[in-house]
C-alpha positions, 0 to 999 in steps of 0.5 A: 372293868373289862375283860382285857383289863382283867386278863392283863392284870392276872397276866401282869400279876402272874408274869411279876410274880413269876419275875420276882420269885426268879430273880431273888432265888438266882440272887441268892443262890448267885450271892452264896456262889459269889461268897465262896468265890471271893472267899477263895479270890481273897485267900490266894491273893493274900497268900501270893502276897504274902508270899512276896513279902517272904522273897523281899528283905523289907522288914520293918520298912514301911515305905516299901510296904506303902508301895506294895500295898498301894500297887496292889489297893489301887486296882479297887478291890480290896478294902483293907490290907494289914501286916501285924508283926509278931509281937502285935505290932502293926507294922503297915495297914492300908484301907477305905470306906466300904462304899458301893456307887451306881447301887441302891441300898434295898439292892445291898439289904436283898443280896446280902454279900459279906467281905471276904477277909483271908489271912496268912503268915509271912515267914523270912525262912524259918522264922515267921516275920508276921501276919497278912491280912487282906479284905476284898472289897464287894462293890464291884460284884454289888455293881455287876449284879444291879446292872445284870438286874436293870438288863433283865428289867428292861427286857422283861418291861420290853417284852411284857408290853410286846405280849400286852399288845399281841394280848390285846390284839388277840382278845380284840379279835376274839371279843369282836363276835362277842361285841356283835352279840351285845349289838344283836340283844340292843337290837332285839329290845330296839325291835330288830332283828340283825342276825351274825354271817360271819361265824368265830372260828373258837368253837365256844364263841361260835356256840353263842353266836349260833346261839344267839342267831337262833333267838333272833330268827325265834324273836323276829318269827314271834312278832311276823306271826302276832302281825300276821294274826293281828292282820288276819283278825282285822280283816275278820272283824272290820273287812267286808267279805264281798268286797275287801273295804271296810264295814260298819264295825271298821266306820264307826270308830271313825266317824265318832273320832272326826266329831271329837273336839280334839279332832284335827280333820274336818269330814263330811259324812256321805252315804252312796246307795244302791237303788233297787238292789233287791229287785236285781237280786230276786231278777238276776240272783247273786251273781249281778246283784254283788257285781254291782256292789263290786263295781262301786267299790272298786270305784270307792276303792280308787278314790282313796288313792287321791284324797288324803284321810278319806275313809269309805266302808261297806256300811249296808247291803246296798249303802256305802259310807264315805268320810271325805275331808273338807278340800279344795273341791265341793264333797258333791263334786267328788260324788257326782264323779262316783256317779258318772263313773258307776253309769259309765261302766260297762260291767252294768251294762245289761242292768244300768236301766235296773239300778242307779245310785243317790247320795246324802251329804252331812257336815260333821261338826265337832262337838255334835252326837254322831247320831245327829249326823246319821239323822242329817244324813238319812234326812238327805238320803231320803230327800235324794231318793225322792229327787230320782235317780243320782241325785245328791242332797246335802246338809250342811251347817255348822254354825259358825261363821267361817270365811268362803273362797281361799282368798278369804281364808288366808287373809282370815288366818293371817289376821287371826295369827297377827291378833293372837287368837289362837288358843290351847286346850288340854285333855288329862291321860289318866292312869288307874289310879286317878293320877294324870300320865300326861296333858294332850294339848290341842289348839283351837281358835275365837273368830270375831264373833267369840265363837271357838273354832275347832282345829278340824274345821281350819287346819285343812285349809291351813294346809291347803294354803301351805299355812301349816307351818305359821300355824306350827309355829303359833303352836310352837310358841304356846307351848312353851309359854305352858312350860312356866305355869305347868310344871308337873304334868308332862304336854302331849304335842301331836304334830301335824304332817307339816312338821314331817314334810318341810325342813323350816317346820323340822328346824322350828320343832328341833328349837322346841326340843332344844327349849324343853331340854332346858325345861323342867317340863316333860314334852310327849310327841305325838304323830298320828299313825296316818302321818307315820305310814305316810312319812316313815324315815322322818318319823323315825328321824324326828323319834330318834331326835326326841329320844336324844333330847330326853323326851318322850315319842309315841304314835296316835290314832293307831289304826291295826287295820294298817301295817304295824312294821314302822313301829319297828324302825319308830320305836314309840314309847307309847300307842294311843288306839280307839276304846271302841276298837279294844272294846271290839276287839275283846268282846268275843269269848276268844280275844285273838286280835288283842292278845297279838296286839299285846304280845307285840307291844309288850315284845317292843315294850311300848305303853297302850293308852286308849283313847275317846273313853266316853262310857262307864261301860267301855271304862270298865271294860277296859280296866279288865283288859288291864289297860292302865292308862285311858284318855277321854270325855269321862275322864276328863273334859277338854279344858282351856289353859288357865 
């Protein structure tokens, strides 16, 4: 019940209480003033009439007392009216029925009103000629008091609704400041933080008001420092001090998500070196010799602004990693640029005789150890450095046959969407206790020689060809086909940007919503954390869509090297991050960066899934941590749909 329901009820109780004491004390008080003054009324009337009996010389005649009594009963009131002779002899009587019109009974029954009888002797002189008896008759004072009652009702009902409303008009003014506070704590367990300018004027309201401003400012200063300490522990323990990029530590967990099957992205590992940097450094010291790595980061650096999911690390003194997805242009043609802008700059100038720079290209193929790629990749560094200076060498094979030039890849696709050749595979999240939280679907494809094609290898072309959306739209129909086979464990759906950047890829993935709230089956959506940083307002739009439709949001591959404050206006249910990162980020004796990262999910209550569990080790490792949910080869191989 609400508050202005509970005061217009004690209101309502302690006004009709207060009406209903009034108006049966004055009734009865009224009713006992109005006995006696009929009581007095009755007898002066029968004594005046009797009186002018006195004075007549009726006697006995009875037509002449008919009409003095019926001049004196039609007025109404008066319900009988006797003259009795000496002797007992009823010499005329006139009377009527006690009736009351226009007045309910119950009001009779409450204010009791007896008839008021008078009686008194008529004389002729000296001799007394009878007895007179007379009875009023009270409807008229019944009739008057339920009038005066009705008069009083009606005003009380009148103004009872008037004070309704000026109550009602006054607790809304009073309990807008209290409605603010219940939008601040939905606010606050939505992770955001709205404070209240406009104070209340009573100084209890404004007391919690104050109160509550006071735990947003707390709140929100909690969440900027655990990021501010997260962000401060990442660039610790993944940030190359002399040149602000990425190290080793940052690459690996990268590299190894790119030769997952799962993945989505199709790389090429690089490896840029410096050439004859330690000879630099003994000739020139420091100063020249991390001047030239500077360079060639700022160079690295600016690359990234061009090309989407490239990653670049400090991966040595002198060695530079680079990830750079498969694209319109050759890997080679994107490291001969690095080259020609390293020898042009004038920065080198005095040294450019000194150093140089060689590269090694490897294809990174799904499935294969990270250590076989790092092999290719040395192999064809060495090869470079034999070659001379900016030299590249690549190796590149995947062993699949796979089509060359655009046209070729569109019309593969378009065949392989006409004869149905895409697929879903699935990988189990598992919780602690062997049970499956949800199954993350990933599509794949056979080529014509039944080779199974991961989504890394044809979804950038895809893209780069505008096919993203037919591909979503294959997708989109997999899924529910899933939805009458499996009906337990809930489908994880990572979308691709597509579905975030064109309005017919939303209205597909918006009919999918629509279908799995028809489903017994959960749907999870998922967007990588990339996409989320990229395309933040449709992210939240779609989150909020996905919510509304009963369903579940979180964000994959979380990089905490990345800003954290779209989590905020996305609001997932759940964050998936690298097992190699967590295992990172707790193997110190003091886990600084983790506790931040905790204390920040479990303020936006979201659930932490670690993902790529590929070891007993890290398994475990991870169960201390009290992670509850893991994803990964250990767990649970991908496995096709049956």
């Amino acid at each position: 019940m609400t508050l202005f329901k509970q005061v217009a009820l004690l209101v309502s109780m302690v006004f009709l209480l207060i009406i209903i004491t009034i108006m049966a004390a004055s009734l009865r008080q009224y009713g006992s003033i109005v006995n006696g003054q009929l009581q007095t009324t009755a007898q002066d009337m029968v004594t005046t009439l009797g009186i002018t009996i006195s004075n007549s010389s009726f006697g006995n005649d009875k037509p002449a007392y008919e009409t003095l009594f019926n001049a004196v009963f039609d007025s109404g009131y008066y319900s009988s009216i006797e003259i009795v002779a000496t002797d007992g002899e009823l010499v005329h009587k006139k009377e009527r029925e006690l009736e009351v019109e226009g007045v309910p009974q119950w009001f009779i029954s409450l204010v009791p009103i007896a008839p008021a009888a008078a009686v008194t002797q008529v004389m002729r002189g000296w001799s007394p000629l009878g007895t007179l008896r007379l009875t009023l008759h009270p409807g008229y004072v019944y009739y008057g008091l339920y009038k005066n009652l009705e008069t009083a009702l009606i005003w009380f009902v009148v103004l009872f609704s008037i004070g309704m409303l000026v109550l009602w008009i006054t607790l809304h003014q009073l309990l807008k400041p209290l409605g603010r506070v219940r939008q601040q704590a939905d606010a606050i367990h939505n992770n955001q933080f709205v404070k209240q300018s406009s104070l209340p004027r009573t100084i209890e309201l404004r007391a919690v008001v104050n109160a509550m401003n006071r735990m947003v400012d707390k709140v929100h200063a909690v969440f900027d420092d655990q990021e501010d300490t997260l962000g401060r522990y990442q660039k610790l323990l993944y940030e190359d001090q002399l040149t602000g990029l990425g190290n080793r530590r940052y690459f690996m967990p990268h590299l190894e998500a790119a030769h997952y099957d799962e993945s989505d992205i199709h790389c090429h590992l690089a490896v840029v070196r410096i050439t004859n940097l330690d000879l630099v450094r003994e000739r020139y010291g420091y100063e020249k010799s991390d001047n030239a790595v500077i360079v060639l980061a700022n160079i690295l650096r600016g690359i990234s602004g061009h090309i989407e999911d490239y990653i670049c690390a400090r991966f040595a003194a002198d060695e530079f990693a680079l990830l750079v997805p498969s694209g319109e242009q050759p890997v080679s043609e994107y490291i001969q640029n690095i080259f020609d802008q390293y020898r042009s700059d004038q920065a080198l100038a005095d040294i450019d005789d000194e150093i140089s720079l060689i590269a090694g290209i490897s294809n990174i193929t799904t499935g294969n150890k990270v250590g076989e790629t790092l092999s290719d990749t040395d192999f064809a560094l060495t090869q470079a450095e034999a070659a001379g200076p900016y030299s590249v060498r690549e190796a590149l094979s995947t062993g699949l046959a796979l089509p060359q030039g655009k046209i070729q890849w569109r019309n593969w696709l378009e065949e392989c969407i006409s004869n149905s050749r895409f697929f879903l595979v699935r990988q189990k999240v598992m919780n602690t206790g062997g049970e499956a939280v949800h199954q993350e679907v990933f599509v794949r494809l056979k080529n014509e020689e039944n080779q199974t094609v991961p989504a890394g290898l044809f979804l950038p072309m895809a893209s780069t060809l505008n096919m993203g959306e037919a591909i979503d739209r294959v997708v989109f129909s997999l899924v529910k086909d899933l939805s009458s086979n499996n009906n337990e464990i809930p489908i994880a759906l990572n979308l691709t940007a597509s579905a975030f950047s064109h309005a017919d890829a939303l209205f597909e993935f918006n009919q999918l919503l629509k279908f799995f709230q028809q489903s017994e089956l959960k749907l999870c959506v998922e967007a990588s954390h990339a996409v989320l940083v990229q395309f933040p307002a449709m992210c939240a739009q779609i989150a909020q869509s996905v919510r509304n439709a009963g369903q579940v949001f979180g964000i994959d591959n979380l990089n905490i090297g990345r800003s954290l404050l779209e989590l905020k206006t996305v609001r997932p249910d759940y964050l998936k991050i690298n097992a190699k990162t967590l295992y990172d980020m707790t193997h110190d004796d003091i886990p600084v960066g983790y506790q931040a990262l905790q204390s920040m999910i479990r303020t936006m209550d979201i659930q932490l899934i670690a993902v790529a569990v590929d070891s007993q080790e890290i398994y475990d490792h991870l169960q201390q941590l009290g992670i509850e949910a893991m994803q990964g080869n250990l767990l649970h191989e991908p496995e096709e749909f049956v």
